[in-house]
N, C-alpha and C positions, 0 to 999 in steps of 0.2 A: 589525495583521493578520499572522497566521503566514506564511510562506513556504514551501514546500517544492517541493525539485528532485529530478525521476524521472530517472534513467538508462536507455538501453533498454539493450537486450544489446550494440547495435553501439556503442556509447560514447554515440551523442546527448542530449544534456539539454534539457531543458524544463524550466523554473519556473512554480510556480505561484503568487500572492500572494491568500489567499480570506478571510473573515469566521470570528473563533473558533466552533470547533465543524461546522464540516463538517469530511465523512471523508476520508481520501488519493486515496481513490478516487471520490468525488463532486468532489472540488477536480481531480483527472484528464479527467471527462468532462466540464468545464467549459470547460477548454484543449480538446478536442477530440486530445486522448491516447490514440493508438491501442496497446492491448497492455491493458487494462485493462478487461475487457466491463463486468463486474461484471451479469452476468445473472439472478442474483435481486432486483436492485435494490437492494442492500445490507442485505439483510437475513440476512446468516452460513450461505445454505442452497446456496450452490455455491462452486469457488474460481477461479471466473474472474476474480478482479480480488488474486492472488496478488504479493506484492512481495517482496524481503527488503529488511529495514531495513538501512544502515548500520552497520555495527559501533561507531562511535562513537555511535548514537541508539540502541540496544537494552535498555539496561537502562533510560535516560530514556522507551521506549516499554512497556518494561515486555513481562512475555509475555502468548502469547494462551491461553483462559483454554479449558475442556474442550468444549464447542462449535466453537468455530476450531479448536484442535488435531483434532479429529475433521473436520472438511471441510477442513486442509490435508491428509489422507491421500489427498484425488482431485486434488491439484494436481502440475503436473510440477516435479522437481527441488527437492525440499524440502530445503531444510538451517537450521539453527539459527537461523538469520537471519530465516526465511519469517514472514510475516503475511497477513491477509487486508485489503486495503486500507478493506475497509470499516467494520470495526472498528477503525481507528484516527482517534480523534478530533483534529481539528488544536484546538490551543490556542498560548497565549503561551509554555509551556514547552518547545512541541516549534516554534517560528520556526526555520527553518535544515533542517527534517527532510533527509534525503536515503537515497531508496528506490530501489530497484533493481529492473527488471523482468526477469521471466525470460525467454528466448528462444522459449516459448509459454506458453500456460496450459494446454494439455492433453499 
């Protein structure tokens, strides 16, 4: 079962341990993860459930593809890093993820 730990902005961590294949952001609002709306239900149509990966997990999460890239344009504080939590699928490969939330979503 993958693992992955959110950072909020004040340093806080939370772990999460979930079943391969739910997204960052549905393994989020499982812990009861506030900073993470994810208000279209995860479905890539708002960017309220905004993260940045890790610098050490970004090339293993690979980038986000011309749909995300286009709704991280309404997310605050985008930088190179930025995902949308709901497009990222947990698997065996990404055990260990660690995402970063940003200080709002809007």
């Amino acid at each position: 079962m993958p693992r992955v730990t959110y950072i909020e902005a004040d340093g806080a961590r939370h772990d999460a341990t979930v079943e391969i294949g739910i997204s960052v952001m549905d393994a989020a609002r499982r812990i009861g993860l506030a900073g993470i709306d994810g208000d279209c239900g995860g479905m890539c149509a708002c960017s309220t459930c905004h993260v940045y990966v890790d610098p050490l997990w970004t090339d293993r999460v690979g980038a986000p593809d011309e749909l995300e890239r286009d709704m991280l344009t309404f997310a605050f504080d985008v930088d190179p890093t930025s995902r949308l939590a709901c497009q990222i699928s947990l698997g065996a490969d990404l055990d260990g993820l660690i995402v970063r939330l940003p200080s709002r979503q809007f």
